[in-house]
C-alpha positions as CSV (number, residue, x, y, z in Angstrom):
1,X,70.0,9.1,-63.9
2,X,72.5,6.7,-64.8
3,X,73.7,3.8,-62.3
4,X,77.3,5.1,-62.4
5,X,76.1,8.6,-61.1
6,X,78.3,9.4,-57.9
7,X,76.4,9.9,-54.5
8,X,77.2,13.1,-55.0
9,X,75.2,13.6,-58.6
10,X,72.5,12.1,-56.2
11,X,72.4,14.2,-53.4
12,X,72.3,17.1,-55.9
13,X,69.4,15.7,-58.0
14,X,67.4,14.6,-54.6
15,X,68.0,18.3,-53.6
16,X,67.0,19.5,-57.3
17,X,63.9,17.6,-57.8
18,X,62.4,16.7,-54.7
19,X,60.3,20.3,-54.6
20,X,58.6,19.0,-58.4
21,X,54.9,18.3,-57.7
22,X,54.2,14.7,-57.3
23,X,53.5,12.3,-60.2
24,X,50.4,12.2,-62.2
25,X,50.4,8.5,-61.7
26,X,50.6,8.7,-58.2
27,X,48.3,12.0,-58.2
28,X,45.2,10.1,-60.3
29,X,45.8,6.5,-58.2
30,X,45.0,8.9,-55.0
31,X,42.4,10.4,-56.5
32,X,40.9,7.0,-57.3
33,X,41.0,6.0,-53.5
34,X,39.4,9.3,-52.5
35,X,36.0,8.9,-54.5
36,X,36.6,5.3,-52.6
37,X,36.7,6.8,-49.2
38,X,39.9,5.1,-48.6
39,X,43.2,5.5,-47.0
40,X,45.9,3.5,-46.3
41,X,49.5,1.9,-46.1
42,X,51.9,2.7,-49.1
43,X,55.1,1.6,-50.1
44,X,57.2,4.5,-52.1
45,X,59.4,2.4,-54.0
46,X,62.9,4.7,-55.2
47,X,61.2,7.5,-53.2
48,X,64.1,9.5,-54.0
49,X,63.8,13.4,-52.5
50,X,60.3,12.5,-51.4
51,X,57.9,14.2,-54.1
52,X,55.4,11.7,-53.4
53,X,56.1,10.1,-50.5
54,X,55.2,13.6,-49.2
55,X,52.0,13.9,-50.9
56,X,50.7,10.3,-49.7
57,X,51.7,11.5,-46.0
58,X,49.6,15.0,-46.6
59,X,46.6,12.9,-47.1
60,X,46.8,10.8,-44.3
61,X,48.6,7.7,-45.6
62,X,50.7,5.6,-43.6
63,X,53.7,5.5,-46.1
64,X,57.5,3.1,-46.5
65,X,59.7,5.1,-48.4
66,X,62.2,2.7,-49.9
67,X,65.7,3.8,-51.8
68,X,69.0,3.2,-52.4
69,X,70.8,6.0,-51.9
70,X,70.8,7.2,-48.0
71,X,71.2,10.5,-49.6
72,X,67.5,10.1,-50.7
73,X,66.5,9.5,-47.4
74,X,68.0,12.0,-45.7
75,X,66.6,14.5,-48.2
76,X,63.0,13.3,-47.3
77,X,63.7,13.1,-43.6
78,X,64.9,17.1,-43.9
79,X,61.6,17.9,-45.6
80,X,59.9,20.6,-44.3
81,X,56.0,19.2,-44.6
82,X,56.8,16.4,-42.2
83,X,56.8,18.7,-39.2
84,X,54.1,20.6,-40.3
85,X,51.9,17.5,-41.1
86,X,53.4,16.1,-37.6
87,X,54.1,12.9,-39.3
88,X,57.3,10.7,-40.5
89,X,57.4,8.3,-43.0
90,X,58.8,4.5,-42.4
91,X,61.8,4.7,-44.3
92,X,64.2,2.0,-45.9
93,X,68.1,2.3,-47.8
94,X,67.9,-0.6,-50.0
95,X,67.4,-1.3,-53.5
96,X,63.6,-2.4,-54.1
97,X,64.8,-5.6,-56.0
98,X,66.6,-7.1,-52.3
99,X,64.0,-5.2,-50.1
100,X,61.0,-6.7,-47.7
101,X,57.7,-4.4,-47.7
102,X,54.6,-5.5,-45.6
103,X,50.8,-6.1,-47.5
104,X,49.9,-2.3,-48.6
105,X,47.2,-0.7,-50.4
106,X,49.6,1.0,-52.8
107,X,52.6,0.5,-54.2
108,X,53.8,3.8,-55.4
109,X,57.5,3.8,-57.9
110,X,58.1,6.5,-60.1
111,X,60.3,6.3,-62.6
112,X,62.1,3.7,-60.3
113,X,61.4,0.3,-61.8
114,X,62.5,0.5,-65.2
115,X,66.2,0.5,-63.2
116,X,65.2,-2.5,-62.1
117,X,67.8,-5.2,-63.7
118,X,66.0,-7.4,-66.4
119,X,66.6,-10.7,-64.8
120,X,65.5,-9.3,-61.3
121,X,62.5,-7.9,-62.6
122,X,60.3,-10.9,-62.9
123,X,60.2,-11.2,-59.0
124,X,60.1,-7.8,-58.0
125,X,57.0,-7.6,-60.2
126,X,55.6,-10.8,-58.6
127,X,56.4,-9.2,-55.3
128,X,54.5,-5.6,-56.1
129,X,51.0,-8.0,-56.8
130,X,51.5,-10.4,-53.8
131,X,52.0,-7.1,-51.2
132,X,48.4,-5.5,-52.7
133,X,46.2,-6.2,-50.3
134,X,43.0,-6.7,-52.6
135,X,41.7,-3.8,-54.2
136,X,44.9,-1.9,-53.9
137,X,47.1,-0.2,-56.8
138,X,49.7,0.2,-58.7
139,X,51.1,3.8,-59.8
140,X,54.3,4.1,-61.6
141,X,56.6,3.7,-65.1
142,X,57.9,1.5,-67.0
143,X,60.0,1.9,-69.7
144,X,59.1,1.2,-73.6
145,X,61.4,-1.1,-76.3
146,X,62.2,2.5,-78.1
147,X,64.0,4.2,-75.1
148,X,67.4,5.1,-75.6
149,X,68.8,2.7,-72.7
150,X,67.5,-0.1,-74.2
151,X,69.8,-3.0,-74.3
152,X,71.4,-2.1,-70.9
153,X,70.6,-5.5,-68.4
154,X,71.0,-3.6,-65.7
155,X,67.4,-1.5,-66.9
156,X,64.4,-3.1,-67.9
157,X,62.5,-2.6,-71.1
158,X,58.7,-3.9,-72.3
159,X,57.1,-3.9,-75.6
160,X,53.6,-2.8,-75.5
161,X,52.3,-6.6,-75.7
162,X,54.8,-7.5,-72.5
163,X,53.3,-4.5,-70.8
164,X,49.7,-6.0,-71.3
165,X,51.1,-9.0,-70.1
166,X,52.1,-7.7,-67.3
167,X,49.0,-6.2,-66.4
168,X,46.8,-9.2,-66.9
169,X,45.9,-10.0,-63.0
170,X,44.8,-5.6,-62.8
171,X,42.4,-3.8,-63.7
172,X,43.9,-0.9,-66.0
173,X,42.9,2.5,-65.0
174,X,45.7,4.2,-66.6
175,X,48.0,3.3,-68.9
176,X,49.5,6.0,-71.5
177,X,52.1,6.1,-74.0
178,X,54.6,8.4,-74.4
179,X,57.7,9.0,-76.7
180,X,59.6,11.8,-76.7
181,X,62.9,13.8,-76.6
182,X,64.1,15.7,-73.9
183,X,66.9,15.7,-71.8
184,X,67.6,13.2,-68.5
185,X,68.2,15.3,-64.8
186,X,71.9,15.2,-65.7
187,X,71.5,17.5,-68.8
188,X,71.9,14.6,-71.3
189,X,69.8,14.5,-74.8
190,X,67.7,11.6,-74.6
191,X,64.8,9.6,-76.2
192,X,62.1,8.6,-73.7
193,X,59.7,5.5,-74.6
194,X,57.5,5.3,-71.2
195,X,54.4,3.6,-70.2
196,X,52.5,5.5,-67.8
197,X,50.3,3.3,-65.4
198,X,47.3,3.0,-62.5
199,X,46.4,-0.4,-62.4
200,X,44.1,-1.5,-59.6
201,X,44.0,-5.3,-58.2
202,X,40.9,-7.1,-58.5
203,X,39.0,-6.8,-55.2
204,X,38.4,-10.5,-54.9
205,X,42.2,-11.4,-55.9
């Protein structure tokens, strides 16, 4: 959704989308922790309805959702699962480029980061390795040079070489490439270029 969406056009989407089974990326980094025996502290970063945050919580993990929109939050907060899994999640309104998270095992952001601003970027992305504790992950998106919004500073954009740039301090469990055409949660025709990613941080980082 675009950044001049009312909070309106966010409440609705939150209230649209945040039923949708959780992320693939987030779905196979969890999996990867289970055949580790291993749970622990995430941060959910543009948690938005809570699709995932809520799946991290079902298993056990101690989980920071982070967004912008206090619509978001108050769309996870009403969530159903939390009283029937008898926990809350830590919860945050601020954009993930200004916010402070504590060391985590996973930092979760789907389809969040590529709405990161390019010059902000650099640091954020600095930030997400510095808060793995060893051996933790990364599951999320980025977005490819193709995609439509390229050009607009306030998204970010890689080429696949600036991707595996990017991921040169991980150890790449997933990364996938997609490019299609579809439509964004307002309705609009667009072209997607996404990179799809689990990347794991070396255990003796």
């Amino acid at each position: 959704m675009a950044r001049s969406s009312t909070a309106e056009d966010w409440r609705d989407y939150y209230q649209r989308t945040g039923h949708r089974p959780p992320r693939e990326t987030l779905l196979d980094a969890l999996s990867r922790f289970d055949d580790e025996g291993a749970i622990g502290q995430a941060v959910d970063l543009g948690c938005g309805g809570g699709r995932d945050s809520v799946e991290m919580l079902r298993r056990g993990w101690s989980v920071l959702a982070i967004d912008a929109q206090a619509s978001a939050i108050e769309t996870l907060l009403a969530r159903t699962e939390l009283a029937e899994f008898g926990v809350t999640p830590e919860t945050l309104v601020s954009r993930f480029e200004a916010a402070n998270w504590p060391k985590v095992n996973l930092v979760n952001s789907s389809f969040a980061l590529p709405l990161c601003p390019v010059a902000e970027f650099p640091a954020l992305w600095a930030r997400i390795h510095q808060s793995l504790a060893p051996g933790g992950r990364f599951s999320g998106q980025l977005y490819g040079e193709r995609d439509q919004w390229t050009g607009d500073p306030t998204n970010s954009h890689f080429t696949r070489a600036e991707v595996d740039e990017l991921l040169q301090n991980y150890d790449v469990e997933m990364l996938r490439e997609e490019e299609t055409d579809s439509r964004t949660p307002r309705g609009r025709p667009k072209h997607w270029h996404i990179f799809h990613i689990v990347a794991r941080k070396p255990a003796t980082a």
